[in-house]
C-alpha positions, -999 to 999 in steps of 0.1 A, spaced: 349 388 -651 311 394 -650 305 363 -661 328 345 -632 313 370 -605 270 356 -619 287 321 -616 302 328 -581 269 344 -572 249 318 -584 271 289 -565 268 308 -534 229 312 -537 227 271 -541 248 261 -513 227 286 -492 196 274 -505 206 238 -495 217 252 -464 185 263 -458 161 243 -475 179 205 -467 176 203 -429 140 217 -432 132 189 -459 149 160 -439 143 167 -401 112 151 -401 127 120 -418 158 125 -395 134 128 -361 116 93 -370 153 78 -375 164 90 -342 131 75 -322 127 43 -342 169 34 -337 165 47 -298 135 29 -289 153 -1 -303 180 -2 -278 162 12 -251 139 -7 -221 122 26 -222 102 49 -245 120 84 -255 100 103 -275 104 145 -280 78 171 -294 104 190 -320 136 183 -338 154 210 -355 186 211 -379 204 242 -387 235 249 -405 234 285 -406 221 293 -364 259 286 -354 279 294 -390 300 281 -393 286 254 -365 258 231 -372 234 228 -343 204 200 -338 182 209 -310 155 184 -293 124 199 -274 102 185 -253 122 155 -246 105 125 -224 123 92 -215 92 72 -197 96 35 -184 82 3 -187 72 -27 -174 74 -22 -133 80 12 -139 52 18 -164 41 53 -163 72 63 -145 92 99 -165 129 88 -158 139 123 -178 119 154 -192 135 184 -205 121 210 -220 152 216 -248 189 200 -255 209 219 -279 241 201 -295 267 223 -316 291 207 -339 319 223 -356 310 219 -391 342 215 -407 350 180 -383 320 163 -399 341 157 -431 377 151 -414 388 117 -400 400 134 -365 363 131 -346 334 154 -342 344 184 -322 313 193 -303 318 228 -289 287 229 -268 258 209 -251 231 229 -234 200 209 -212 174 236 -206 150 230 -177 154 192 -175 138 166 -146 155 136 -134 136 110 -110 158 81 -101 139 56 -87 155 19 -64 131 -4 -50 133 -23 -27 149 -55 -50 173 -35 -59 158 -29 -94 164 6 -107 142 25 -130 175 38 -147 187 6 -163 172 15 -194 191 -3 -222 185 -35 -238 217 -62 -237 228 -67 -267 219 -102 -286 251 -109 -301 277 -121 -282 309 -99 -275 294 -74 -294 301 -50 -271 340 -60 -274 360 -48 -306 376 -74 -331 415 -80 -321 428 -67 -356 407 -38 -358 426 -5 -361 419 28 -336 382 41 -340 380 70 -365 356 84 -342 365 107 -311 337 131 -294 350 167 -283 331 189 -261 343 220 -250 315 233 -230 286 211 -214 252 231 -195 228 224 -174 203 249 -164 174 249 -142 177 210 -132 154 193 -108 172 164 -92 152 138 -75 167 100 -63 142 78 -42 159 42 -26 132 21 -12 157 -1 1 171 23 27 142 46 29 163 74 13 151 102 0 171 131 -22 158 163 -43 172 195 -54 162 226 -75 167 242 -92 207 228 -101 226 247 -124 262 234 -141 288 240 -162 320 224 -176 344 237 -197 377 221 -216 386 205 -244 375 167 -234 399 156 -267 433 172 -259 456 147 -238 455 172 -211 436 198 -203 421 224 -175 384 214 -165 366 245 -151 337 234 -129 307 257 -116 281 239 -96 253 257 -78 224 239 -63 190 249 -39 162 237 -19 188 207 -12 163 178 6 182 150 19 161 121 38 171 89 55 148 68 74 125 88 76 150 116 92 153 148 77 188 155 76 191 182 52 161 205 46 162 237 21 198 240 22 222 250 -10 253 240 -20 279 253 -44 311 238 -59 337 257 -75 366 233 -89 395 237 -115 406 203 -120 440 196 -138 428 168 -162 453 142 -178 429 122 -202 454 101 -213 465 89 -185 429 89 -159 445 112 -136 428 142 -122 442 169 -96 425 191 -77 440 221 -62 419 251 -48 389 239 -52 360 247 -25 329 232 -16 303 254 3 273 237 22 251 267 31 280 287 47 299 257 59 333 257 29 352 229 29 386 229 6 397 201 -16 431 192 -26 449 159 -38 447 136 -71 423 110 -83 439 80 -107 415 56 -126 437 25 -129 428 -10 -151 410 -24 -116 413 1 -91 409 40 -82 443 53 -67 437 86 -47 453 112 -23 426 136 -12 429 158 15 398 178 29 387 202 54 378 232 69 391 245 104 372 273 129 339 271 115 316 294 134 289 269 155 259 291 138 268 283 100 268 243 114 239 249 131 220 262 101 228 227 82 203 212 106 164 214 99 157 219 133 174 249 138 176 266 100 140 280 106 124 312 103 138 321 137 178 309 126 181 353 118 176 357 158 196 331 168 227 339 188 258 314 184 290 306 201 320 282 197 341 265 166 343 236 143 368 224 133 370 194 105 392 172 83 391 141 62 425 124 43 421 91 20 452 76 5 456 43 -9 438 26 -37 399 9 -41 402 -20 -53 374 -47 -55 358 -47 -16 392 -34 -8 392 2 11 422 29 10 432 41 41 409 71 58 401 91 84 375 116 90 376 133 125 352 165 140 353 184 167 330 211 184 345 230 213 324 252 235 294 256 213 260 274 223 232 288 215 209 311 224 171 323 205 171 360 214 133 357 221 142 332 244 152 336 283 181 311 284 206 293 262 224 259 256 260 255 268 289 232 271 289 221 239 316 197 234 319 169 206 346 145 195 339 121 170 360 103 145 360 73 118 388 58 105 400 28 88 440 19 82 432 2 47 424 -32 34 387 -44 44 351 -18 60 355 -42 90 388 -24 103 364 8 100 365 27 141 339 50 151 347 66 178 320 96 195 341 100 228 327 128 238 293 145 239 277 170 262 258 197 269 241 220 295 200 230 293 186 252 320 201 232 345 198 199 327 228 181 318 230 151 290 263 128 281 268 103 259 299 81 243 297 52 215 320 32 204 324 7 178 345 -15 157 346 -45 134 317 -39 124 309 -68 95 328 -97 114 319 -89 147 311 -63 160 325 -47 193 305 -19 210 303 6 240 279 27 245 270 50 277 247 79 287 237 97 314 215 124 319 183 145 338 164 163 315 133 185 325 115 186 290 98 216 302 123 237 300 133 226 262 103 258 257 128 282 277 155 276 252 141 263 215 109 278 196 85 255 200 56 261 173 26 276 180 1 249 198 30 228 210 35 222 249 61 195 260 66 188 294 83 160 322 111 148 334 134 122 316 163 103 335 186 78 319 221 64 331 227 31 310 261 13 303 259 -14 272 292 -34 258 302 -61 242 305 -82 212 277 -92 193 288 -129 185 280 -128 221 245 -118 221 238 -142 187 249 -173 210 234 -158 244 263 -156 262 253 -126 282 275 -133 314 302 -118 287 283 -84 280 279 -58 301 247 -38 303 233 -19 333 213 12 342 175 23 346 155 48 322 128 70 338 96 90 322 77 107 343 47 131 338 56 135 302 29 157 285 34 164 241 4 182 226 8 193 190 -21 209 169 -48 193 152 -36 160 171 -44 142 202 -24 153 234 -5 126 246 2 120 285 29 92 297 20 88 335 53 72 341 71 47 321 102 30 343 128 3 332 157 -13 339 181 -36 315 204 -65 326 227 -79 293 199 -105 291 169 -86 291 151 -55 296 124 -49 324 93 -29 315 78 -22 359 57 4 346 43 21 319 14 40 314 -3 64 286 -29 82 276 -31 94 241 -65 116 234 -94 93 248 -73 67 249 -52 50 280 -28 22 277 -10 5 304 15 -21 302 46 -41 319 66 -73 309 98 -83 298 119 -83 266 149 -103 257 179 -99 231 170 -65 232 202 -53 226 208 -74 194 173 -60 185 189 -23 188 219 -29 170 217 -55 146 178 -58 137 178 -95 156 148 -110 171 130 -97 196 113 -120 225 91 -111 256 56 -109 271 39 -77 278 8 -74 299 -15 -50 285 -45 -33 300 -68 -6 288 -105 10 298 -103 28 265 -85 25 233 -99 47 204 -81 30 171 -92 56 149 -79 89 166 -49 70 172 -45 59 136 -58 99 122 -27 109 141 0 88 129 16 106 99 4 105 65 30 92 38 51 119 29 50 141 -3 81 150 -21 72 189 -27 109 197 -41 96 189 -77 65 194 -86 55 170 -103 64 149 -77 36 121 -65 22 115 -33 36 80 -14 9 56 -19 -9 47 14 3 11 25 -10 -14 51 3 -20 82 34 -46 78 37 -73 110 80 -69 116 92 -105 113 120 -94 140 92 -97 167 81 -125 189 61 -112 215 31 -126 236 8 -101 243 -22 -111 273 -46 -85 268 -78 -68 289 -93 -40 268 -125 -28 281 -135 -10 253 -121 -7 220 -133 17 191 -124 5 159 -139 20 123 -178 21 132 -175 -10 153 -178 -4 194 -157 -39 206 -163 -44 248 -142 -68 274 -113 -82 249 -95 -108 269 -74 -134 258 -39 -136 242 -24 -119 209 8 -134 197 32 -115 171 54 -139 152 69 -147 117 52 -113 101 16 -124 117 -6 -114 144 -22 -143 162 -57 -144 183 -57 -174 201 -97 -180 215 -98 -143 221 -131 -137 240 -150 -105 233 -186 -80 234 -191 -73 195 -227 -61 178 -241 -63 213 -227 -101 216 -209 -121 227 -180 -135 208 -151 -160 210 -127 -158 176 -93 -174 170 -73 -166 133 -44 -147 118 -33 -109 100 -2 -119 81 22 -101 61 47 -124 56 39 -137 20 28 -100 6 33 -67 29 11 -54 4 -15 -71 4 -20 -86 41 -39 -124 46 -67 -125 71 -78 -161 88 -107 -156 110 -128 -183 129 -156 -165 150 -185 -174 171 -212 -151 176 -241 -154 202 -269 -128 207 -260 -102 180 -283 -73 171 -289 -72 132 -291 -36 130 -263 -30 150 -238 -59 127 -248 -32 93 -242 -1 113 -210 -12 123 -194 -34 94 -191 -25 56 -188 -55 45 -224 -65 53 -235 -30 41 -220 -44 3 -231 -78 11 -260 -82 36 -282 -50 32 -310 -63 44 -296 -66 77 -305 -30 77 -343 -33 86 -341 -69 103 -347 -65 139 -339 -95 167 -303 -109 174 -290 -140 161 -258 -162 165 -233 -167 139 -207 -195 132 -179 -182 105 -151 -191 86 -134 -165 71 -104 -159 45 -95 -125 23 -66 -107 16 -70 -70 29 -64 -38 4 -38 -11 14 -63 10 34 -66 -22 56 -105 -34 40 -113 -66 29 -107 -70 -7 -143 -89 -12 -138 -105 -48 -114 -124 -30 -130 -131 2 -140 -170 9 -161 -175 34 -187 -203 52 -206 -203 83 -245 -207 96 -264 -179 110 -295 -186 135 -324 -167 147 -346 -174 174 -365 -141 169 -363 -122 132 -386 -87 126 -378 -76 91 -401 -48 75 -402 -22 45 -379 -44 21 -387 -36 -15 -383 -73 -26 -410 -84 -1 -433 -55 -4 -435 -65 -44 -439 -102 -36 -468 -93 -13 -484 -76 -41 -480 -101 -70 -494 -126 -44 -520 -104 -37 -512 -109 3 -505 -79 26 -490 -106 52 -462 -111 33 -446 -73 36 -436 -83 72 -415 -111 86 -418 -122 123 -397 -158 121 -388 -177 150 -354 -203 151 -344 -200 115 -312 -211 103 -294 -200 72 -261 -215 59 -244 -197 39 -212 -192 18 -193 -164 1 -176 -165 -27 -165 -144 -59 -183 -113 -46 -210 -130 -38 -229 -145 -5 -249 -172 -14 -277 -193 9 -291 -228 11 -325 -233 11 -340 -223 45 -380 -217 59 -393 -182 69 -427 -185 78 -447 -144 76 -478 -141 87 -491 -174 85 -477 -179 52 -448 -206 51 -415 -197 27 -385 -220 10 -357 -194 1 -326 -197 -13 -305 -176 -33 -273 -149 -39 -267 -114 -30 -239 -91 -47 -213 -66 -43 -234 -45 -69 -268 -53 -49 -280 -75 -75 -298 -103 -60 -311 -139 -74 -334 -158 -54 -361 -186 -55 -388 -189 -35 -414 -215 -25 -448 -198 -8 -473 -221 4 -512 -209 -3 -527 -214 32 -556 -236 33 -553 -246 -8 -555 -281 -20 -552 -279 -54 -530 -253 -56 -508 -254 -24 -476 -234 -33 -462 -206 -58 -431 -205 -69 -414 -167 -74 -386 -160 -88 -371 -127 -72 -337 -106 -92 -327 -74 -100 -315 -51 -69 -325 -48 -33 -336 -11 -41 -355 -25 -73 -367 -58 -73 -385 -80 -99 -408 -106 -93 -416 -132 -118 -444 -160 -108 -441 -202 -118 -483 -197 -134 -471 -229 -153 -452 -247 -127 -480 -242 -100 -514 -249 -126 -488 -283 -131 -493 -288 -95 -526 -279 -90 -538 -303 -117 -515 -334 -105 -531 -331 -69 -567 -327 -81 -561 -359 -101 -542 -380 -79 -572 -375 -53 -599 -381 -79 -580 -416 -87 -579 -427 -48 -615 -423 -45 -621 -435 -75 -598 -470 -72 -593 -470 -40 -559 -485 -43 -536 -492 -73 -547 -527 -84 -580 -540 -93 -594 -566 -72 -613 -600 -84 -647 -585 -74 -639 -552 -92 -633 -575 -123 -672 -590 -122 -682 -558 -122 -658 -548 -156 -690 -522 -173 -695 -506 -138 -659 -498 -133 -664 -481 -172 -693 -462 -158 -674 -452 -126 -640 -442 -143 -665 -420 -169 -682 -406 -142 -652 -401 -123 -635 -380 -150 -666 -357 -153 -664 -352 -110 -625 -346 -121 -633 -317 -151 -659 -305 -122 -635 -302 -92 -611 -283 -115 -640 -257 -125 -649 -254 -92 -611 -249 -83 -609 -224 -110 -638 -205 -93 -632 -204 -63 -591 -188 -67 -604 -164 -90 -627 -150 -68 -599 -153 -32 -578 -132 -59 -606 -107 -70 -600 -90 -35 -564 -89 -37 -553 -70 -70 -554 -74 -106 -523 -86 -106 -533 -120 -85 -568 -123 -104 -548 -125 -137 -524 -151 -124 -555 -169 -107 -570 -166 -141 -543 -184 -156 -536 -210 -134 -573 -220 -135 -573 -225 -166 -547 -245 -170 -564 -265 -139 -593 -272 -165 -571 -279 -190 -548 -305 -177 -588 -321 -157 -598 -327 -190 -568 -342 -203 -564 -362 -171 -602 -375 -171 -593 -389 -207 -565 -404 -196 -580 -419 -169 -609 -439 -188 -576 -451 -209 -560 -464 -178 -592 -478 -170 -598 -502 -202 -554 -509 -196 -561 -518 -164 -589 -541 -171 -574 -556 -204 -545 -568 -178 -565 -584 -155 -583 -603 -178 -552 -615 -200 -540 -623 -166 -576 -643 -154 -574 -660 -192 
């Protein structure tokens, strides 16, 4: 018996040792399986900081638990965390693993995770994660394979501390909660069986086109759901969803068919109290919603029977009502009353263009203001048929007298409307407008809006009036900050412009004595950040997109136009608005203290994000100084134009794409054009200053050039010139060259040496930066010089011409003596050279004696060689002409 008890003992220490020991041995084996296999099927890279295996945390359960958890896309969504959680605990009943019934899985917990669900604009999702599969029908089982031995049970599923957050470029939607918290219990492998659903969520954000809809509400869901697994059909009974403290019950049954989803769902909730709908709008659920007072009901019900199938729709019906509702802030003297809403959308089955919305009825009463308004519509893929009315006198003063403004807001004037539109909008499409019916006039007048930290804005009056075939602008006029704006004109197929997104035609006549771009453009919001998670990023800042929808003709007279640093004056001409561009069309302007005329294009049609500019400009009397105070392009480019003084005219052709913060992207700006000067003054420039001093000549610090021309062209980040004369202080100049984006700069130049013969130019070569130039001299290629005219002079006088006569020919020894003699005058003229630029340079520096030094002695030099050369001529010349005589 002892001896069975040491054995029993002994098995039991092994299997616990293995218990312990094995999943401490393998995991880190087991952890580079599970990332190598899931990286291999997923478009995405998962990766996790822990993995642990235990066989004893959950006895008898085994449990694997993940931490740290990332799943991080690829490609266009590189960078982009799909999913993060901080830990995801599975427990599986230990005893399934070796049975052929499934795994039973008796709990999943996600701890803390972060979902970001991201459409773009394409339509491509950041969620379509895994690969498709190489082998064909792989995803489809063999016909003559048996049941799977496999079956997954989960009995209870957690979530805990969630942050939810969807983003759809395509409809401008916007979605976020947290924290979210869930739990589902049942046994997912009976053939029936009981789901028990808790869902709690907060700080509920719900965005769409840019309209907050939702803003730091919560919702709950409480939901026992009769489950029949094996045959796809759920019912709900008692089961309530609360929307801050709007509840709305559930009842009915949900059938997943082969090709369809058959349902019978009932909702609704009847004699809400006004207040709890009022606190699901951001407007009003504020830190004053405690002191607001409330009156009137809402009542509410949706139904949908029938099946989806395909594009096919079941039968529904969703219909509202508010009856008597006000409101009233108790810090406020008077209240909003009357109330009254009626709204419904239906459909009786089959296809979304049978779909009716019907508002019939809205109204309410504002401190003696009164506002109606009905829409109808229907057929609304096909064809759509609409009515739509509203009538009204509001005094926007008196909006303080019954809403909390925020401190620093004012709003004032008076705002009249009474408009009838209907029709059909194949109508509009073919302009048939004789068969709409549009009418009515819409009046602003003295409206006033200032908000803090913004620019007030003042409409003086603004009056229209609309027939079915266009709408009438008479009068509008604005002042926003410094800025005033006045405008009338005429638009046509407004209405399909309203409803359907359809082009939009018209001239406007626009007039302005100030228009200040930049406070206007400070005041326009910044892209919006997503502050329910918090890691979420900041919208990146995007150019402005030209809408292809427009076709407008805009004749402008701006007086004066502030735009960056540049001060524009008298803008007249016209601006046109078509296909995604904005068209100048011989616009004449007053620019850098011109005049300018300039025709071209800003495109977004090919890429919103990055815009094309075309610009073809003619510039006459310019100032220099004012061109680099006012342009930052020349400031990269041109920075020299800092200290040049005197105006100048300017022929350009320009083409760049623009960045997102609307500046030229330079390394791909193209550019050519010619720039003239009758008048140039340029001082205190590094590059010039060292040239003076290497040439030993104080005149050449200062500029003062008169009708220079420079053509030029940029390319690659870089504006290049063609040779062009300067001439400073007596001194004449050949430059030509390239400046930078990183203020490097390569140039040559060609200084002439006043009043030398010998040696009548220098060449220099001038590089490094405009801050920190470096000068190099041609010594060699000017000595070269120096020596070729000394000799070519000595030859003339020598010869006299290029050929020797018959008389020279008698005279063969004395034309020997004369070439001799001439050569030694040669070796003498270059000494005497040599002398005479040392001592011109002794005055001026070391730095030109040295360089005098040098190229005098090559002057020698290349004399002696030369007076050789030219006895050897001599004795050619004369063993020619006497062959020739023989």
């Amino acid at each position: 018996m002892k001896k069975f008890v040491k054995i029993a003992a002994i098995v039991v220490a092994v299997i616990l040792a293995i218990a312990l020991i094995a999943p401490i041995a393998l995991k880190g084996k087991i952890a580079d399986i599970v990332k190598r296999e899931a990286n291999a099927m997923l478009a995405a890279k998962l990766d996790f900081e822990k993995l642990d295996i235990s066989l004893l945390r959950h006895f008898p359960n085994a449990s694997l638990e993940l931490k740290g958890l990332t799943l991080v896309g690829v490609d266009r969504f590189e960078g982009d965390t799909i999913v993060a959680a901080r830990r995801i605990s599975v427990v599986v009943n230990l005893m399934s693993l070796f049975g052929d019934s499934g795994f039973e899985v008796t709990k999943v917990i996600l701890a803390s995770p972060a979902v970001h669900a991201h459409k773009l604009a394409d339509g491509a999702v950041n969620w379509d994660v895994m690969k498709p599969s190489d082998e064909p029908g792989a995803e489809e089982p063999a016909e003559d394979a048996g049941p799977s031995s496999f079956r997954l049970s989960v009995r209870d599923f957690r979530i805990s501390d969630a942050a939810i957050r969807y983003e759809d470029d395509s409809t401008n939607m916007r979605f976020s909660t947290t924290p979210l918290s869930l739990r589902l219990q049942g046994n997912m492998s009976a053939d029936r069986t009981d789901l028990d659903l808790r869902l709690t969520a907060a700080g509920l954000r719900f965005v769409s086109g840019g309209i907050p809809l939702l803003s730091d509400a919560e919702a709950e869901l409480v939901a026992v759901i009769d489950a029949d697994l094996k045959n796809n059909r759920f019912t709900f009974s008692h089961n309530t969803l609360r929307l801050n403290a709007v509840s709305v019950g559930l009842d009915g049954w949900v059938e997943m068919r082969d090709d369809a989803l058959a349902l019978d769902l009932k909702a609704g909730c009847d004699k809400v109290q006004f207040k709890d709908v009022l606190s699901l709008i951001p407007a009003f659920y504020t830190r004053e919603f405690k002191n607001l007072a409330a009156g009137g009901e809402l009542s509410m019900g949706l139904w949908a029977k029938g099946e989806m199938r395909g594009t096919a729709l079941p039968a529904f019906e969703l219909k509202t009502e508010v009856r008597n509702g006000s409101f009233q802030y108790s810090s406020l003297p008077k209240a909003v009353t009357g109330i009254n809403i009626a709204a419904k959308v239906s459909n009786p089955g089959g296809v979304m263009d049978k779909t009716v919305i019907d508002l019939s009825k809205f109204g309410l009463q504002m401190a003696g203001n009164s506002l109606a308004a009905t829409f109808y519509a229907t057929n609304l893929i096909s064809d759509p048929v609409f009515r739509v009315s509203a009538d009204g006198r509001v005094d926007l003063g008196a909006v303080k007298e019954v809403y909390p403004l925020e401190k620093g807001v004012e709003l004032g004037g008076l705002f009249t409307v009474d408009l009838k539109l209907s029709g059909r909008m194949s109508d509009i499409e073919k302009n048939r407008y004789e068969q709409l019916g549009a009418q009515g006039t819409f009046v602003v007048e003295g409206l006033g809006l200032t908000l803090p930290d913004l620019p007030a804005v003042h409409i003086r009056r603004a009056a229209a009036t609309i027939t079915p075939a266009a709408m009438t602008l008479g009068e509008f006029g604005v002042t926003i900050g410094k800025s005033d704006l006045a405008a009338n004109g005429q638009l046509a197929n407004y209405i399909g412009y309203l409803l359907r997104g359809d082009m939009l035609s018209g001239r406007l006549y626009v007039k302005s004595e100030l228009l200040d771009v930049n406070e206007i453009m400070d005041a326009l919001p910044a892209a919006e950040e997503d502050t329910a998670v918090e890691e979420a990023p900041a919208e990146p800042m995007q150019a402005v997109v030209v809408p292809r929808n427009l076709n407008l003709s805009l004749n402008t007279d701006l007086r004066k136009v502030l735009f960056g640093q540049m001060t524009i004056h008298e803008i007249t001409g016209e601006m046109r608005i078509a296909d995604g561009a904005l068209s100048l069309e011989r616009l004449r302007l007053g620019v850098f203290g011109g005049k300018a005329t300039a025709s071209g294009s800003y495109s977004t049609a090919a890429d919103p994000a990055h815009p094309a500019l075309k610009l073809n400009a003619d510039i006459s009397g310019a100032s220099f100084q004012k061109t680099f105070e006012e342009l930052e392009m020349v400031q990269k480019l041109v920075p020299i134009f800092a200290k040049t003084g005197g105006d100048y005219s300017l022929a350009l052709d320009l083409r760049t794409s623009l960045d997102a913060e609307m500046s030229p992207d330079l390394h791909s700006l193209n550019a050519t054009g010619e720039i003239k000067s009758a008048n140039i003054h340029i001082q205190n420039i590094e590059a010039f200053d060292a040239l003076a001093k290497a040439l030993g000549n104080d005149d050449l610090r200062k500029i003062e050039a008169k009708d220079v021309a420079i053509r030029f062209a940029i390319k690659d980040g870089r504006i290049t010139t063609q040779p062009f004369d300067l001439k400073m202080g007596g001194v004449n100049i050949n430059l030509a060259g390239s400046t930078g984006l990183d203020q490097t700069i390569d140039y040559k130049a060609k200084v002439a040496i006043p009043g030398g013969k010998a040696l009548q130019s220098v060449g220099v070569n001038i590089g490094g930066t405009f801050s920190s130039p470096k000068i190099t001299l041609g010594v060699k290629e000017a000595a070269e010089e120096a020596v070729k005219n000394v000799v070519n002079e000595q030859i003339q006088k020598l010869t006299g011409s290029e050929s020797l006569s018959e008389e020279v020919a008698k005279q063969i020894e004395n034309l020997r003596a004369e070439a001799k003699r001439g050569g030694a005058k040669l070796v003498e003229a270059a000494q005497a050279q040599r002398t005479k630029l040392i001592e011109g340079a002794s005055s001026k520096g070391a730095l030109a004696k040295i360089a005098a030094e040098k190229a005098g002695d090559k002057l020698v030099q290349e004399a002696e060689k030369q007076a050789a050369n030219l006895e050897a001529e001599t004795e050619r010349q004369i063993e020619k002409l006497t062959a020739k005589k023989e």
